[in-house]
C-alpha angles and dihedrals in degrees: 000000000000116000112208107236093222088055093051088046092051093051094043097055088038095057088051088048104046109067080047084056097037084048096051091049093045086057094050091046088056098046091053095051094043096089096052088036087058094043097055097051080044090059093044082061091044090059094034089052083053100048089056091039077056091046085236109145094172093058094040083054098054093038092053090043083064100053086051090058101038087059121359092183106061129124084242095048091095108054093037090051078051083054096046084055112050121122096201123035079246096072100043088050078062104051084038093057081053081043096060097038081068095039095053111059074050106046089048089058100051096038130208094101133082126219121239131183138191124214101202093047119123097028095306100328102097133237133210126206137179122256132182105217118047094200100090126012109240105190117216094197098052105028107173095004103069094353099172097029107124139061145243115253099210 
């Protein structure tokens, strides 16, 4: 069986340029999912927020357990796997203050929440957290105790 010397070249040079191409859609691929990407984990801490806001531990667990799954390798998948993981709503309020350290430099980018903070969060020292509407505070720290106590940054 005779090769012809123009095909092998053509194979040859196709096998050193492909993982380059696949790489290159794979990145735009990524790119382009990134904002929905973004925007789901971002909803998972919007309905986490409001679980704790609602002082319901059960609800903020199984959210959190999703955001693990839809994306174990985010930069949120540990503390909402903390979160997951929690045995008091305490806590959960903790690893959710890490949590939103994370959510708000993203959230900021992607716009469509508003950032809240209260000053009297994390025994005195304060704590922000991301909210979709910017109509009521609805602390996520306090929940029934001092459930409108905060304030919106901006």
């Amino acid at each position: 069986m005779k090769i012809n010397p123009a095909l092998a070249l053509g194979l040859i040079a196709f096998s050193f340029s492909a993982p380059a191409v696949m790489a290159e859609e794979e990145h735009h691929h990524k790119e382009a999912g990134h904002e929905a990407h973004a925007d789901h984990m971002l909803e998972g801490y919007a309905a986490l927020s409001t679980a704790l806001y609602e002082d319901d531990l059960a609800a903020a667990q199984k959210t959190a357990a999703g955001m693990v799954k839809h994306d174990k390798d985010s930069a949120m998948a540990e503390h909402a796997q903390a979160i997951a993981d929690s045995k008091t709503i305490e806590d959960a309020r903790m690893h959710f203050k890490m949590l939103s350290d994370i959510a708000i430099p993203i959230g900021k980018k992607e716009g469509g929440m508003h950032v809240a903070h209260c000053p009297m969060a994390m025994e005195g020292k304060g704590a922000d957290w991301l909210q979709k509407s910017d109509k009521e505070i609805q602390n996520p720290y306090f929940g029934a105790k001092m459930a409108h106590g905060g304030k919106f940054t901006k």
